[in-house]
PyMOL CGO cylinders between C-alpha atoms (Angstrom):
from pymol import cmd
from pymol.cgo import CYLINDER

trace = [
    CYLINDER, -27.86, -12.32, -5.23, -25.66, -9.68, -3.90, 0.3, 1, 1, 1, 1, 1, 1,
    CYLINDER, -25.66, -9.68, -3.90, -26.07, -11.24, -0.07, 0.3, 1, 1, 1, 1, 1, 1,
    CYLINDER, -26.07, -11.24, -0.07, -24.95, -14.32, -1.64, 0.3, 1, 1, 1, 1, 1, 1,
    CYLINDER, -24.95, -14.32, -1.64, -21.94, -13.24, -3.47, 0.3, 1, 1, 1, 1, 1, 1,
    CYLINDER, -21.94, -13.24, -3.47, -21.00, -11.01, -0.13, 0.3, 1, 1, 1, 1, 1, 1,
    CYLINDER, -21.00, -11.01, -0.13, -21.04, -14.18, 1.59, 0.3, 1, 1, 1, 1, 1, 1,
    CYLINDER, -21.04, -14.18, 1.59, -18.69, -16.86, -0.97, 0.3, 1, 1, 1, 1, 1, 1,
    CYLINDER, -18.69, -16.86, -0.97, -16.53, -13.94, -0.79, 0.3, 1, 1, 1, 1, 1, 1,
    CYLINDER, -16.53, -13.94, -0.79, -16.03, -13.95, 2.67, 0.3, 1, 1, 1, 1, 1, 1,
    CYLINDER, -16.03, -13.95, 2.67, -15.51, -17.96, 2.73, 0.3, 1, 1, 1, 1, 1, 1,
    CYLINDER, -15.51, -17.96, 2.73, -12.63, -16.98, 0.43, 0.3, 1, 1, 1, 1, 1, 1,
    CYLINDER, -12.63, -16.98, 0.43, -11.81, -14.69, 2.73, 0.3, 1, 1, 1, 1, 1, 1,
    CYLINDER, -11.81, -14.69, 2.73, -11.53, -16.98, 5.48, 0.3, 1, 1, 1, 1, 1, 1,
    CYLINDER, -11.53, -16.98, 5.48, -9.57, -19.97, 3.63, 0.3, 1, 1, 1, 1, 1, 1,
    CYLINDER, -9.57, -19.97, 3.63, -6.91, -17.78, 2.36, 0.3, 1, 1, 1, 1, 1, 1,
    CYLINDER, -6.91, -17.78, 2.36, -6.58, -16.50, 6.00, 0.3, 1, 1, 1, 1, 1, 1,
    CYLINDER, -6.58, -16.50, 6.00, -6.14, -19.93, 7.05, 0.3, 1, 1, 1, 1, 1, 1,
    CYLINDER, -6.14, -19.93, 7.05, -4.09, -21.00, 4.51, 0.3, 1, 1, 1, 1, 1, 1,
    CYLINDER, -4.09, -21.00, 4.51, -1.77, -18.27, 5.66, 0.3, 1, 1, 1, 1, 1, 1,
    CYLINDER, -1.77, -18.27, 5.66, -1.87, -18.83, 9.04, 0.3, 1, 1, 1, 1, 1, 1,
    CYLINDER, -1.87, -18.83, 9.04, -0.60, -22.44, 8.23, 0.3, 1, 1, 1, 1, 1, 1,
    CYLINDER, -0.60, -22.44, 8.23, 2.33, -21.51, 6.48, 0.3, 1, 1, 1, 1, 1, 1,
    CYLINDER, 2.33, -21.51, 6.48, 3.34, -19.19, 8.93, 0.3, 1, 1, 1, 1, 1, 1,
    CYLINDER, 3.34, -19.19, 8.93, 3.38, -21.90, 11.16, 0.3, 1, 1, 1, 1, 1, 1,
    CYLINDER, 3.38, -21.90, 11.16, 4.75, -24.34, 8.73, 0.3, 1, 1, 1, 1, 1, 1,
    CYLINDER, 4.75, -24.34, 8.73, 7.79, -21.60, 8.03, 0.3, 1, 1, 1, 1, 1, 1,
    CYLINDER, 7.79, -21.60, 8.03, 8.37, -21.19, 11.88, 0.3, 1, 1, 1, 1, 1, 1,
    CYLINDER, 8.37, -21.19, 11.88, 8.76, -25.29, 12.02, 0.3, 1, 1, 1, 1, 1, 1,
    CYLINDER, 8.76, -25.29, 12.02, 11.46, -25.40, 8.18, 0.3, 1, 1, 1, 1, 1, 1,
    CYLINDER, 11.46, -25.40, 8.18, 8.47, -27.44, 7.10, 0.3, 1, 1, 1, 1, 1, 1,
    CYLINDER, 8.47, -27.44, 7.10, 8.60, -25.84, 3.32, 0.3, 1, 1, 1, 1, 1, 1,
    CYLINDER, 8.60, -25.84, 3.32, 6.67, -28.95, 1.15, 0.3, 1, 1, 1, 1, 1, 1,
    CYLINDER, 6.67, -28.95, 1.15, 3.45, -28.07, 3.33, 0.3, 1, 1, 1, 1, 1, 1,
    CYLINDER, 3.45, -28.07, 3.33, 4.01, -24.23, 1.74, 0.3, 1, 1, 1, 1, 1, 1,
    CYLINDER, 4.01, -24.23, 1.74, 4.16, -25.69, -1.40, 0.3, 1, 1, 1, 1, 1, 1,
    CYLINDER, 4.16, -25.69, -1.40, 1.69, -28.63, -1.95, 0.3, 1, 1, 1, 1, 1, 1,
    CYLINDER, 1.69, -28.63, -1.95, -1.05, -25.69, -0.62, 0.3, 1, 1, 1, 1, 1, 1,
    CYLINDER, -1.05, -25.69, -0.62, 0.11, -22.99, -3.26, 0.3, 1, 1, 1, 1, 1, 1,
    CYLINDER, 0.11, -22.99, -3.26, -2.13, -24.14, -6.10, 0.3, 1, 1, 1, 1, 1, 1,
    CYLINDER, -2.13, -24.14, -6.10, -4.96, -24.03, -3.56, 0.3, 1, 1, 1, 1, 1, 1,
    CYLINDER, -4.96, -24.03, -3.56, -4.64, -20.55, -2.53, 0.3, 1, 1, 1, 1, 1, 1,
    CYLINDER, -4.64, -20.55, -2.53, -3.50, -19.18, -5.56, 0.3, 1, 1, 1, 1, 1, 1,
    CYLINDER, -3.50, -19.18, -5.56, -7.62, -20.90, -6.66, 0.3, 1, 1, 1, 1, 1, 1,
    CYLINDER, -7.62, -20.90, -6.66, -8.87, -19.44, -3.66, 0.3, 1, 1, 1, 1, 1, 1,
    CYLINDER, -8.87, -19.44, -3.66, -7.61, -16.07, -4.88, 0.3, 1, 1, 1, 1, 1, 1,
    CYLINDER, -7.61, -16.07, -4.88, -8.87, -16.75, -8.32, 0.3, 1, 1, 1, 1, 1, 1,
    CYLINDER, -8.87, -16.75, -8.32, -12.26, -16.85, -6.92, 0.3, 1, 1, 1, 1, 1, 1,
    CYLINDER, -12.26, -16.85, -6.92, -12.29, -14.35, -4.57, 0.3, 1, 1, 1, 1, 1, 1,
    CYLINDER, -12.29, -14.35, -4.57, -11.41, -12.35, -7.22, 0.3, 1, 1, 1, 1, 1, 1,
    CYLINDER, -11.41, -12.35, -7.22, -14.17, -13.32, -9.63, 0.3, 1, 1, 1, 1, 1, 1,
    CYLINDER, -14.17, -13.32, -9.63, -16.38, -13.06, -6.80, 0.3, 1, 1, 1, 1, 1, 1,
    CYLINDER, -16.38, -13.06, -6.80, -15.34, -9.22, -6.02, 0.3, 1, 1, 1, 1, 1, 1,
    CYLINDER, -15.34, -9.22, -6.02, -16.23, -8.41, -9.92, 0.3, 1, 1, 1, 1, 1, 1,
    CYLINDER, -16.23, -8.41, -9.92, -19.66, -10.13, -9.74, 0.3, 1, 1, 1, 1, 1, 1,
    CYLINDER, -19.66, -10.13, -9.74, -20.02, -8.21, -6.30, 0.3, 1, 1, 1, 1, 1, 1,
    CYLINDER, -20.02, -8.21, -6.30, -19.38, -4.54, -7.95, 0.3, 1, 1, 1, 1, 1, 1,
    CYLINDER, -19.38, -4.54, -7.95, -21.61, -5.96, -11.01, 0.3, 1, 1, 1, 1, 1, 1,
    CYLINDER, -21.61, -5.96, -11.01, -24.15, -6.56, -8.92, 0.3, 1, 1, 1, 1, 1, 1,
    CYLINDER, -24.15, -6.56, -8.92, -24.08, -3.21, -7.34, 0.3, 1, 1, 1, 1, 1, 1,
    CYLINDER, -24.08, -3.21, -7.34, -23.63, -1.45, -10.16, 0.3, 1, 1, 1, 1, 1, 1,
    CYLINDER, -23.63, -1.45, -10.16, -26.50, -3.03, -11.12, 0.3, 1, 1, 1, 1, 1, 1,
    CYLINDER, -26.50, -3.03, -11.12, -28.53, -1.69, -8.00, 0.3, 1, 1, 1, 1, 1, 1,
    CYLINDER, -28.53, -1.69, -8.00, -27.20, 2.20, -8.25, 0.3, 1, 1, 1, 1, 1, 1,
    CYLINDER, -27.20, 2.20, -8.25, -28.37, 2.46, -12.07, 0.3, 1, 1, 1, 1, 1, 1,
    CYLINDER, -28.37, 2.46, -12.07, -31.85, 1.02, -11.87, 0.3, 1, 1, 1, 1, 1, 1,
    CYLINDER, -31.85, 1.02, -11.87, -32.46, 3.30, -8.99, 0.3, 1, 1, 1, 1, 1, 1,
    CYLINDER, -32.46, 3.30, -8.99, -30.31, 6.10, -9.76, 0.3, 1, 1, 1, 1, 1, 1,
    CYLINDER, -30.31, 6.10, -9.76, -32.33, 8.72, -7.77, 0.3, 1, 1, 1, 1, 1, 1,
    CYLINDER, -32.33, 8.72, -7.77, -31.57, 6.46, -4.50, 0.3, 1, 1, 1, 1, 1, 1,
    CYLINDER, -31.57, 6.46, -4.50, -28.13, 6.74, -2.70, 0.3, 1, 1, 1, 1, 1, 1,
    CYLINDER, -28.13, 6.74, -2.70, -26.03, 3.46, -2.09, 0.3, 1, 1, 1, 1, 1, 1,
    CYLINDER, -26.03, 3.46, -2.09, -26.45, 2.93, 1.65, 0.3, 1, 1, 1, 1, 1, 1,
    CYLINDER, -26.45, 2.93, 1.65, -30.06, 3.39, 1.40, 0.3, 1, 1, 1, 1, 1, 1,
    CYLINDER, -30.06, 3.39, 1.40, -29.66, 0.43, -1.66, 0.3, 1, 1, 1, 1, 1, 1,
    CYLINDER, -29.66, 0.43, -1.66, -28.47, -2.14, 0.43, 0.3, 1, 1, 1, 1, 1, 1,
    CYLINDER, -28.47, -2.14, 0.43, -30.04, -4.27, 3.14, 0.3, 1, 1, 1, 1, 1, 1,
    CYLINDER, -30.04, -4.27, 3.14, -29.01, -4.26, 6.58, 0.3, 1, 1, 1, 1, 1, 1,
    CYLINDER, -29.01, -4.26, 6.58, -27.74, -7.85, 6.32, 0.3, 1, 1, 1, 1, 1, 1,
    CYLINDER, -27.74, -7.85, 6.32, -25.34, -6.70, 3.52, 0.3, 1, 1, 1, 1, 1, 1,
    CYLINDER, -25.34, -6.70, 3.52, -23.99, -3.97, 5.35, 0.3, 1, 1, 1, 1, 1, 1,
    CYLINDER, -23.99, -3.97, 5.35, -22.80, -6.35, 8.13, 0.3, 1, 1, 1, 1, 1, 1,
    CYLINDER, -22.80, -6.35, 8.13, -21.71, -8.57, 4.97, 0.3, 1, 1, 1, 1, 1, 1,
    CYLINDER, -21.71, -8.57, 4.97, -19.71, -5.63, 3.73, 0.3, 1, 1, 1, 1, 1, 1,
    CYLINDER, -19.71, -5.63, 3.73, -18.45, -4.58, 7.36, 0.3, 1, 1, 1, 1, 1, 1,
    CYLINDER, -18.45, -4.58, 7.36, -17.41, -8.00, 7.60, 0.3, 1, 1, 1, 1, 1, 1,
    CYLINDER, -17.41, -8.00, 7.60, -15.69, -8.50, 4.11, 0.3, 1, 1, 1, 1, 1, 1,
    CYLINDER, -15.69, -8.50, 4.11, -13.74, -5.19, 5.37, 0.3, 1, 1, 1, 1, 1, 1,
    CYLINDER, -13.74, -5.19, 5.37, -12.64, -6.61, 9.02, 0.3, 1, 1, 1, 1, 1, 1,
    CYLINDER, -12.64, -6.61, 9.02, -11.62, -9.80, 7.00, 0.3, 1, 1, 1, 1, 1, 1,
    CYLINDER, -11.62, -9.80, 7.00, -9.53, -7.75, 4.80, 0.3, 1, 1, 1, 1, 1, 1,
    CYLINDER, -9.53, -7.75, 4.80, -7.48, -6.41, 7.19, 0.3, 1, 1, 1, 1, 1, 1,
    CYLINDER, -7.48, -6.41, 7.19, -7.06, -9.17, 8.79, 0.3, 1, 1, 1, 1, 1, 1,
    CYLINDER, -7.06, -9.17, 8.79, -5.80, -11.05, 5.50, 0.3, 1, 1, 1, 1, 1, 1,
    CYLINDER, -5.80, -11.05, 5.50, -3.69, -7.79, 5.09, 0.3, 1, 1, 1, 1, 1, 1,
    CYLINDER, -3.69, -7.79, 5.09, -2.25, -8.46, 8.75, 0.3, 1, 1, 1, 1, 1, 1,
    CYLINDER, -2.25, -8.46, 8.75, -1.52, -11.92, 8.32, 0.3, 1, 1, 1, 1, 1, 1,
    CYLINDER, -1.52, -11.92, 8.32, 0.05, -11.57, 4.59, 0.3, 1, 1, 1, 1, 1, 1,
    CYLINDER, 0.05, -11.57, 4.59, 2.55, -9.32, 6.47, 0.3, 1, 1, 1, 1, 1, 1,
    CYLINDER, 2.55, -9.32, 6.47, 3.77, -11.83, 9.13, 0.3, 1, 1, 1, 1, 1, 1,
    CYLINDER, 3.77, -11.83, 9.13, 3.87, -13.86, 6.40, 0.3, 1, 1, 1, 1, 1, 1,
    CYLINDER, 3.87, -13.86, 6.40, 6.15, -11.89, 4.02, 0.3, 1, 1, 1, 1, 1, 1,
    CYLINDER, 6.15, -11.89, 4.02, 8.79, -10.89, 7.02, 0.3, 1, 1, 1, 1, 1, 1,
    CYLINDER, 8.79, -10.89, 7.02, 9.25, -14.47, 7.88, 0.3, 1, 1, 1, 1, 1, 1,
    CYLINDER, 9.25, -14.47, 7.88, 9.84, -15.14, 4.33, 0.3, 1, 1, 1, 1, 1, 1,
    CYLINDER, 9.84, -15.14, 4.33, 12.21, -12.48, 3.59, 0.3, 1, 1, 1, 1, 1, 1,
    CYLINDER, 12.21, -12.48, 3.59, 13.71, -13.91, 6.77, 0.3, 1, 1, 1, 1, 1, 1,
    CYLINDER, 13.71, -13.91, 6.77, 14.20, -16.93, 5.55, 0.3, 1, 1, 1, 1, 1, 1,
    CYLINDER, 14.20, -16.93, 5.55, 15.22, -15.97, 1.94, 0.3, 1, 1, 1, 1, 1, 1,
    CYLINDER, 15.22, -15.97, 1.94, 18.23, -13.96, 3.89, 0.3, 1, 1, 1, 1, 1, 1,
    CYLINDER, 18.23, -13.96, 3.89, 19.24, -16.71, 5.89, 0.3, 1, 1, 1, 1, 1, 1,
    CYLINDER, 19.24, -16.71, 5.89, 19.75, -19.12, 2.60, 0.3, 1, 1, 1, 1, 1, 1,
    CYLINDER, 19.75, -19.12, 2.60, 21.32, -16.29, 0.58, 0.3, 1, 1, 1, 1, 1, 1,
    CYLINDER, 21.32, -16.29, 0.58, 23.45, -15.37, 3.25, 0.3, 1, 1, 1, 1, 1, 1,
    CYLINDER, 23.45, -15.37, 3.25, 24.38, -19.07, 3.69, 0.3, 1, 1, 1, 1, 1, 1,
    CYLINDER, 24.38, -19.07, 3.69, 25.31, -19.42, -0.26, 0.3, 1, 1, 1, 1, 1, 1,
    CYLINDER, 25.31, -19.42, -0.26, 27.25, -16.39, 0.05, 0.3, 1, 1, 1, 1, 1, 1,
    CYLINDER, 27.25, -16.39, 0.05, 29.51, -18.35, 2.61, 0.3, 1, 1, 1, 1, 1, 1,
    CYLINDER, 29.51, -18.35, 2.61, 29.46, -21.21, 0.17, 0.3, 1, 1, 1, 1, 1, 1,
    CYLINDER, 29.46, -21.21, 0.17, 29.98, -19.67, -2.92, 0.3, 1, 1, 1, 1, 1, 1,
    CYLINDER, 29.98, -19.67, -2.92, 31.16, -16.05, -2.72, 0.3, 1, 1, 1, 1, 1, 1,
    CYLINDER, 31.16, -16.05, -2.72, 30.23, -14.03, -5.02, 0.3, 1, 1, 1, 1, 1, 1,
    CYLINDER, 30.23, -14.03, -5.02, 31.27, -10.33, -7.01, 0.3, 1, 1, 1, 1, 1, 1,
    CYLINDER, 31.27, -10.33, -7.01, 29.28, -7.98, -9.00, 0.3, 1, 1, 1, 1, 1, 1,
    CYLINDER, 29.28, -7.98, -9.00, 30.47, -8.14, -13.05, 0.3, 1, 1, 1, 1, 1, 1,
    CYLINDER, 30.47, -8.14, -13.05, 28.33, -5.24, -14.17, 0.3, 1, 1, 1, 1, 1, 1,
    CYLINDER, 28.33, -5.24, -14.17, 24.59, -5.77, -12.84, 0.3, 1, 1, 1, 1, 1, 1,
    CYLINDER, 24.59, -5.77, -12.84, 25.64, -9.40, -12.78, 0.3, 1, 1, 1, 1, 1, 1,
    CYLINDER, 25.64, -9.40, -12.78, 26.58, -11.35, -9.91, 0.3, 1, 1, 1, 1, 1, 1,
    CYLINDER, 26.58, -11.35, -9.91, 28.65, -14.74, -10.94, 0.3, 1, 1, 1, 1, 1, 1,
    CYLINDER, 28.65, -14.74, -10.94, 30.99, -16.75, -8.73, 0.3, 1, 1, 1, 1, 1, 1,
    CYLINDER, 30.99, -16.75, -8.73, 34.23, -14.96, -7.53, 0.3, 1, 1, 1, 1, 1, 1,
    CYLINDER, 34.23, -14.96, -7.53, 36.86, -16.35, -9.08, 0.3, 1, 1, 1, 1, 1, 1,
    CYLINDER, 36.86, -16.35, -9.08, 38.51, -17.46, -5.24, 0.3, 1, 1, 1, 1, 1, 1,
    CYLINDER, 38.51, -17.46, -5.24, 35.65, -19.43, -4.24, 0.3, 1, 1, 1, 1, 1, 1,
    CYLINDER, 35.65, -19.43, -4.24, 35.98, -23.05, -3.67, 0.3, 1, 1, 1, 1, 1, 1,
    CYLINDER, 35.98, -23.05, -3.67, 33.39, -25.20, -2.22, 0.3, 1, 1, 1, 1, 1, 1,
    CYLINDER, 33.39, -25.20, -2.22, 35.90, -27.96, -1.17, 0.3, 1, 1, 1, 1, 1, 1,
    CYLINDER, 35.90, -27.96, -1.17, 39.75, -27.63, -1.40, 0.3, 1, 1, 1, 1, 1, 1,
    CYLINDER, 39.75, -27.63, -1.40, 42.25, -30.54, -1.79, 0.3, 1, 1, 1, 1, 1, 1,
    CYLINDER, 42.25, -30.54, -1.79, 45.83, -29.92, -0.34, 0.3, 1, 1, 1, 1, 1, 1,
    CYLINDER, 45.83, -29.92, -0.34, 47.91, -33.07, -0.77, 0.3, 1, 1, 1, 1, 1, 1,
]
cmd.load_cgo(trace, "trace")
């Protein structure tokens, strides 16, 4: 069972790389819908990578306390220690690609504030930014 739940895990893994690696390439093109529409999908991916990492450390947990006089490496098969190597390699490399991800984004996010700030200046009231009292998006002069 515990080969099994290494391996969904991994799948997970996997999509949410994907997943990633399209919206990095969707950001790099302005195509922002494509971001959006896939959101609910890899916020279920998530979901079940999570549940999958509890039934993982269940399962486990399971293995060190019916054989409590046995150490954990000597538990496990050899086939899920390359599962586990891989769920590791995979992790970085979601790690990696979440990064790439989140600069462009923050990227991004500066470039629109920055723009709104031209549009719409703005000065801090407190903690509270509001709309500076010059700013005009469009001025008449008769």
């Amino acid at each position: 069972m515990l080969s099994h739940h290494l391996q969904n895990a991994l799948e997970d893994l996997r999509d949410l790389i994907k997943i990633t690696e399209s919206d990095i390439e969707d950001i790099k093109k302005a195509e922002h819908n494509p971001q959006f529409d896939r959101l609910s999908l890899k916020e279920e991916k998530l979901k079940a990578f999570e549940t999958k990492k509890a039934m993982i450390d269940y399962e486990i947990s399971n293995l060190m306390t019916s054989n409590p006089d046995v150490a954990l490496p000597d538990l496990l098969s050899a086939q899920q220690h390359q599962l586990l190597d891989d769920l590791k390699v995979e992790l970085s490399k979601l790690h990696e690609v979440n990064k790439k991800y989140a600069k462009l984004v923050l990227v991004v996010s500066n470039l629109y504030n920055s723009f709104l700030e031209r549009l719409v200046p703005t000065e801090m009231q407190g903690y509270q930014k509001v709309a500076s009292k010059d700013s005009a998006i469009m001025e008449v002069r008769v």
